[in-house]
N, C-alpha and C positions, 0 to 999 in steps of 0.2 A: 504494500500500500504506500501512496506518496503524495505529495502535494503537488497537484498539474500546475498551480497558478494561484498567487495569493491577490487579493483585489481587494481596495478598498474607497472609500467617498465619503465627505461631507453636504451632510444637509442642503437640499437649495431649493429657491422657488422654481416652481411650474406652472400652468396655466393647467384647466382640468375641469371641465364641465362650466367654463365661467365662470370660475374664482380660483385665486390663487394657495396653491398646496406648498406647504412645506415636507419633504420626504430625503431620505437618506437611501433609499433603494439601488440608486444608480453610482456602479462598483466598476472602478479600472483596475485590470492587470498589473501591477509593479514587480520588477526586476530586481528587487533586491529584497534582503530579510530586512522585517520589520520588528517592532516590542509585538510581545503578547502582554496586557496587561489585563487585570481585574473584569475590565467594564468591556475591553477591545481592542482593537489592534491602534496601534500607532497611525495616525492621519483617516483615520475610521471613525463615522459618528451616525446617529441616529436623530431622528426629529422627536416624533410622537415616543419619549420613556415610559409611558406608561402601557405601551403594547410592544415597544420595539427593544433590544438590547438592554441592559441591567447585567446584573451578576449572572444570572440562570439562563441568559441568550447574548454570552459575551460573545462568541465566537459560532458562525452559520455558516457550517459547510454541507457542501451540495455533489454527489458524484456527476464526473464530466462525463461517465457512460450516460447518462439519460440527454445530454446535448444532440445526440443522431433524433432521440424522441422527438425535442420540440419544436428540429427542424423542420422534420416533417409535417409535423404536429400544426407549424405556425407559416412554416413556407419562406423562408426567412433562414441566411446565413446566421449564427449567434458566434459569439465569441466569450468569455472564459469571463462572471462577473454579471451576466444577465441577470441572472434570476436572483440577484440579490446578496449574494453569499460573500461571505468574504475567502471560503476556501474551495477552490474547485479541486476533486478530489479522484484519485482512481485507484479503485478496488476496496472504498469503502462505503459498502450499499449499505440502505437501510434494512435489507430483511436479513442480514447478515451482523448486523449492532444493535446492539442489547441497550436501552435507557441504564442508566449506571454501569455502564464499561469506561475504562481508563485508558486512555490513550497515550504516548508520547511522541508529540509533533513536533517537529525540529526541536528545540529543547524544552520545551512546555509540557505543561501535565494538564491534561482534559479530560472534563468526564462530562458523559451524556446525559444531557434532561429532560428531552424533549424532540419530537418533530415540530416542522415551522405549520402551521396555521396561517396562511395568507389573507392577507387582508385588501382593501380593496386596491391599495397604492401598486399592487403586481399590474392593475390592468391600467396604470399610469404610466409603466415603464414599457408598455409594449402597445401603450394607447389603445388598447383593448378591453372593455367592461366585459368580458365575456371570459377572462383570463383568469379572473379568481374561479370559477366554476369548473373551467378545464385543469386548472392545477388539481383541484381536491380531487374529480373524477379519478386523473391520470394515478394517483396514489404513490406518487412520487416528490416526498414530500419535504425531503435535505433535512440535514440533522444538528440541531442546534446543543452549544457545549458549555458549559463553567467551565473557569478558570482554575484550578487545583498549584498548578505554581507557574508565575508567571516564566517566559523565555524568549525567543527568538523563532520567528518559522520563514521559510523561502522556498520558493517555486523551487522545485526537485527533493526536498525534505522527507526522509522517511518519517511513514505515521506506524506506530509501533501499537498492539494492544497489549497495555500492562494488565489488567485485571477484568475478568468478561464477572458481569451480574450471575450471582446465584437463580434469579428470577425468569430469566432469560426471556426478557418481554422486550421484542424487536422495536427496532421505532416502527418501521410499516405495522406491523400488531397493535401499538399502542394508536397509533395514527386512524386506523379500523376503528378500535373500540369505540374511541372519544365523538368518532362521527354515529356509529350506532344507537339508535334510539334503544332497541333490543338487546344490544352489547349483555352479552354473561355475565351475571353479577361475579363468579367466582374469578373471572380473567381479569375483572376491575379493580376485585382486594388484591390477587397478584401483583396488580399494577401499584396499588395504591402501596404495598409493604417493602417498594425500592426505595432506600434511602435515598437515593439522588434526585428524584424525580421532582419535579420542579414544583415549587409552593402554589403556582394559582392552580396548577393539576390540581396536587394533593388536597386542596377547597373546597374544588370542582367535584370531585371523587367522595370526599365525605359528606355533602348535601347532596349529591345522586343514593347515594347509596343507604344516606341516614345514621353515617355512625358518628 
């Protein structure tokens, strides 16, 4: 497994339905290693904190296997940073990563918390309102990390797994459930008994479930 391409961007205005958006979505390739810290990468920011990046969505990588998808998918050349991530990544899928697996990427320690949840700003970046609906269908859904110690990562970087979840609740799995109205209550306490698992989940999970 290894880092294709690390990308990142600051916030900016757009124009979008007739009024002006602030979004952090749109992500350039860079050529060199950058900090891993706390909240994100070095020259990396986010607009909306209260849905986007924090501690529990410091670092959003994405496998650059599903780039052949949404070429096809959107008809459209893409390049490395589309879809938002700050890591484009190969050979690390979601039905293959566990919600609290540990990682070490270039010299950082990351562990999993979550798949991403799109929101509507995906179909700002691809001037598409039809784009949040086709991300959720496709079930490809990039994997969002905490910070465990911060380090360094660059385009070529081996991503190493230090520690796989007892639980072994994929992110594609966890990603299923949470869209599930039906969802298995038992696959939900699984879900809910990862330590890592991200605080507005674990909320989320104790008022579905009632405990």
């Amino acid at each position: 497994m290894r880092v294709a391409s690390v990308n990142v961007g600051l916030p900016r205005e757009v124009s979008w339905n007739g009024r002006t958006v602030v979004t952090g979505i749109f992500k350039s390739p860079i050529a060199s290693s950058v900090t891993v810290r706390r909240l994100n990468l070095d020259g990396d920011g986010q607009a909306d904190l209260t849905v986007h990046g924090g501690a529990e969505k410091a670092i959003y990588a994405y496998p650059g296997e599903h780039y052949t998808f949404w070429a096809e998918q959107l008809g459209r050349e893409l390049t490395p940073g589309n879809l938002g991530e700050n890591l484009t990544t190969e050979g690390l899928l979601e039905d293959a990563v566990h919600i609290g697996d540990e990682f070490r990427v270039g010299t950082a320690r990351l562990v999993v918390t979550q798949p991403r949840l799109p929101c509507y700003k995906l179909g700002i970046r691809f001037d598409d309102p039809g784009m949040l609906k086709a991300f959720v269908r496709a079930g490809k859904p990039g994997i969002y990390f905490a910070v465990l110690e911060e380090g360094t990562v660059g385009p070529g970087d081996p991503i190493e797994r230090l520690v796989e979840d007892a639980s072994r609740i994929t992110v594609a799995e966890m990603f299923r459930l949470v869209l599930d109205p039906d969802a298995d209550s038992a696959a939900l306490r699984r879900l809910l008994g990862v330590p890592a698992l991200a605080a507005v989940w674990r909320t989320w999970l104790q008022e579905r479930l009632g405990t």
